[in-house]
N, C-alpha and C positions, 0 to 999 in steps of 0.2 A: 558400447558406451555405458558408463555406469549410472548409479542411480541422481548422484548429482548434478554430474554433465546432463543428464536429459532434462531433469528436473531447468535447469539454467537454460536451457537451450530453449525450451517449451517457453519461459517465461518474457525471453528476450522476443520469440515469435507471436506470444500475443502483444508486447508492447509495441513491434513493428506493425500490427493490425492497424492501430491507433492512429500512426503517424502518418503524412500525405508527404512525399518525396519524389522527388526525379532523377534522374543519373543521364548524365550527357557523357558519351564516352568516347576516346578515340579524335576528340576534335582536332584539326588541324592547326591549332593557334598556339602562339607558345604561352605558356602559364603566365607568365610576367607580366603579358596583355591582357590575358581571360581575371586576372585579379584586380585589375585597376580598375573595368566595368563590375565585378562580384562586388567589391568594396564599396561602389556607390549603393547599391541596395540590400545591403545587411542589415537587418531590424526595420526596415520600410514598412508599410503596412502596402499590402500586394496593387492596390489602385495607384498609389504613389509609386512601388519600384516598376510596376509598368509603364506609365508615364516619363519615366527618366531613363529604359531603356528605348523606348518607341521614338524618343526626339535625341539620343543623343548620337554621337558620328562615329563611333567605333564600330568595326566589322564584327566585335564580338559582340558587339548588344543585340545585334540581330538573333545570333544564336542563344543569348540568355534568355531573352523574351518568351523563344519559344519553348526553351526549359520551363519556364516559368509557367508559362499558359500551359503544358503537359503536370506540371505539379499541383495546381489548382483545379484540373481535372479530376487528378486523382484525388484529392482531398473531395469534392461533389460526389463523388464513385465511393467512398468510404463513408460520408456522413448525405445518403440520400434523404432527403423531406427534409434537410435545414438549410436557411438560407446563409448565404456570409457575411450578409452586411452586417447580421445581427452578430457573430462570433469574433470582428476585426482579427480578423486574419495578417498575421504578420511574415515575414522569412527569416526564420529563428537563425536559421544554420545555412549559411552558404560556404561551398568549401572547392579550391581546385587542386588536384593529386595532378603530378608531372606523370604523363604518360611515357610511350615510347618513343625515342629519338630515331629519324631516320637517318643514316651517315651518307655525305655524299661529299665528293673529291672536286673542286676547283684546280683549276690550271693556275700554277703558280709558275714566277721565274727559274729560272734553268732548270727547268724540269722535275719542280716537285707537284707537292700537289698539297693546298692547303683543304681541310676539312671544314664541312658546313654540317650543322647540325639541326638539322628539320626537327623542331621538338611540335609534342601534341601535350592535349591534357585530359582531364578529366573531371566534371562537374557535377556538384551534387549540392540540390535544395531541399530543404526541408522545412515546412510549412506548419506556424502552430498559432493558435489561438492565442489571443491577451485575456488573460482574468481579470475581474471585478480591480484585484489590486493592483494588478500593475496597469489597468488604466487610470487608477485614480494618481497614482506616482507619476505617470507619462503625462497629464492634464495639472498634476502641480508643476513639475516641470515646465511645461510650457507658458505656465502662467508666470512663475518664477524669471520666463528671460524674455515676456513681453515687457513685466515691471524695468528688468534691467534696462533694456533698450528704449525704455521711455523716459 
C-alpha cells in the first residue's frame, strides 16, 4: 500500500472511531418493506424513533428497534462518562442495501414452474449528535409551523 492509501485509509479509521453505527445483515425481509419502517425514523431524535418503532405493526419494526438499541449502545461504549440527554442524539443515516435473493420454483400450469424470489437486506444506522446550530434551526423551525397552524 502506498504512502497515500495508508495515509487515507488511517484517516477514514479514526473518523469511524468517532461514529456509533450498527449493521443488521442478512435480514429476511425484502427491502421495500425494511424502508417504509427506515423512512419513518430518519432524522428522529433516538427517544422519538424508538417510540414509533415499539408501537407501530410492522414485523420489521421489531427488527429496527433492536438495531437501533444495539447502535446506542454502541455510541455509550464510545462516548463513556457522557450522558445523551445532554448531546440530543439523532439517526443521521439510515440506509437498507438489497442483500441476497434466495430462488425458488412454484408449481405452475402444464408443467412449468414459475419462480419466487426470497429477497433479504441489509441495514445500517448511524447515530450523531445535533450542534448548538442546528438545534437552534430545528427550534426555529418548529416554531415557524406552530405560527403557521395557528
Amino acid at each position: 500500500m502506498g504512502a497515500r492509501k495508508r495515509k487515507a485509509a488511517e484517516a477514514r479509521k479514526e473518523a469511524m472511531k468517532k461514529i456509533a453505527f450498527a449493521k443488521l445483515n442478512d435480514t429476511p425481509t425484502s427491502p421495500r418493506k425494511m424502508r417504509l419502517v427506515a423512512d419513518m425514523i430518519r432524522g428522529k431524535k433516538i427517544e422519538h424513533a424508538l417510540n414509533l418503532l415499539r408501537f407501530s405493526t410492522k414485523e420489521a419494526a421489531g427488527r429496527l428497534e433492536k438495531l437501533l438499541l444495539s447502535a446506542i449502545n454502541n455510541w455509550q461504549a464510545k462516548n463513556e462518562g457522557e450522558r445523551m440527554e445532554d448531546h440530543n442524539i439523532i439517526v443521521s443515516e439510515i440506509f437498507v442495501d438489497e442483500g441476497r435473493s434466495l430462488k425458488r420454483l412454484r408449481p405452475a400450469p402444464q408443467g412449468r414452474g414459475y419462480r419466487i424470489r426470497k429477497r433479504s437486506n441489509h441495514v445500517t444506522i448511524v447515530l450523531d449528535s445535533l450542534t448548538a446550530r442546528e438545534q437552534q434551526t430545528e427550534t426555529a423551525n418548529q416554531t415557524q409551523s406552530t405560527e403557521q397552524n395557528a
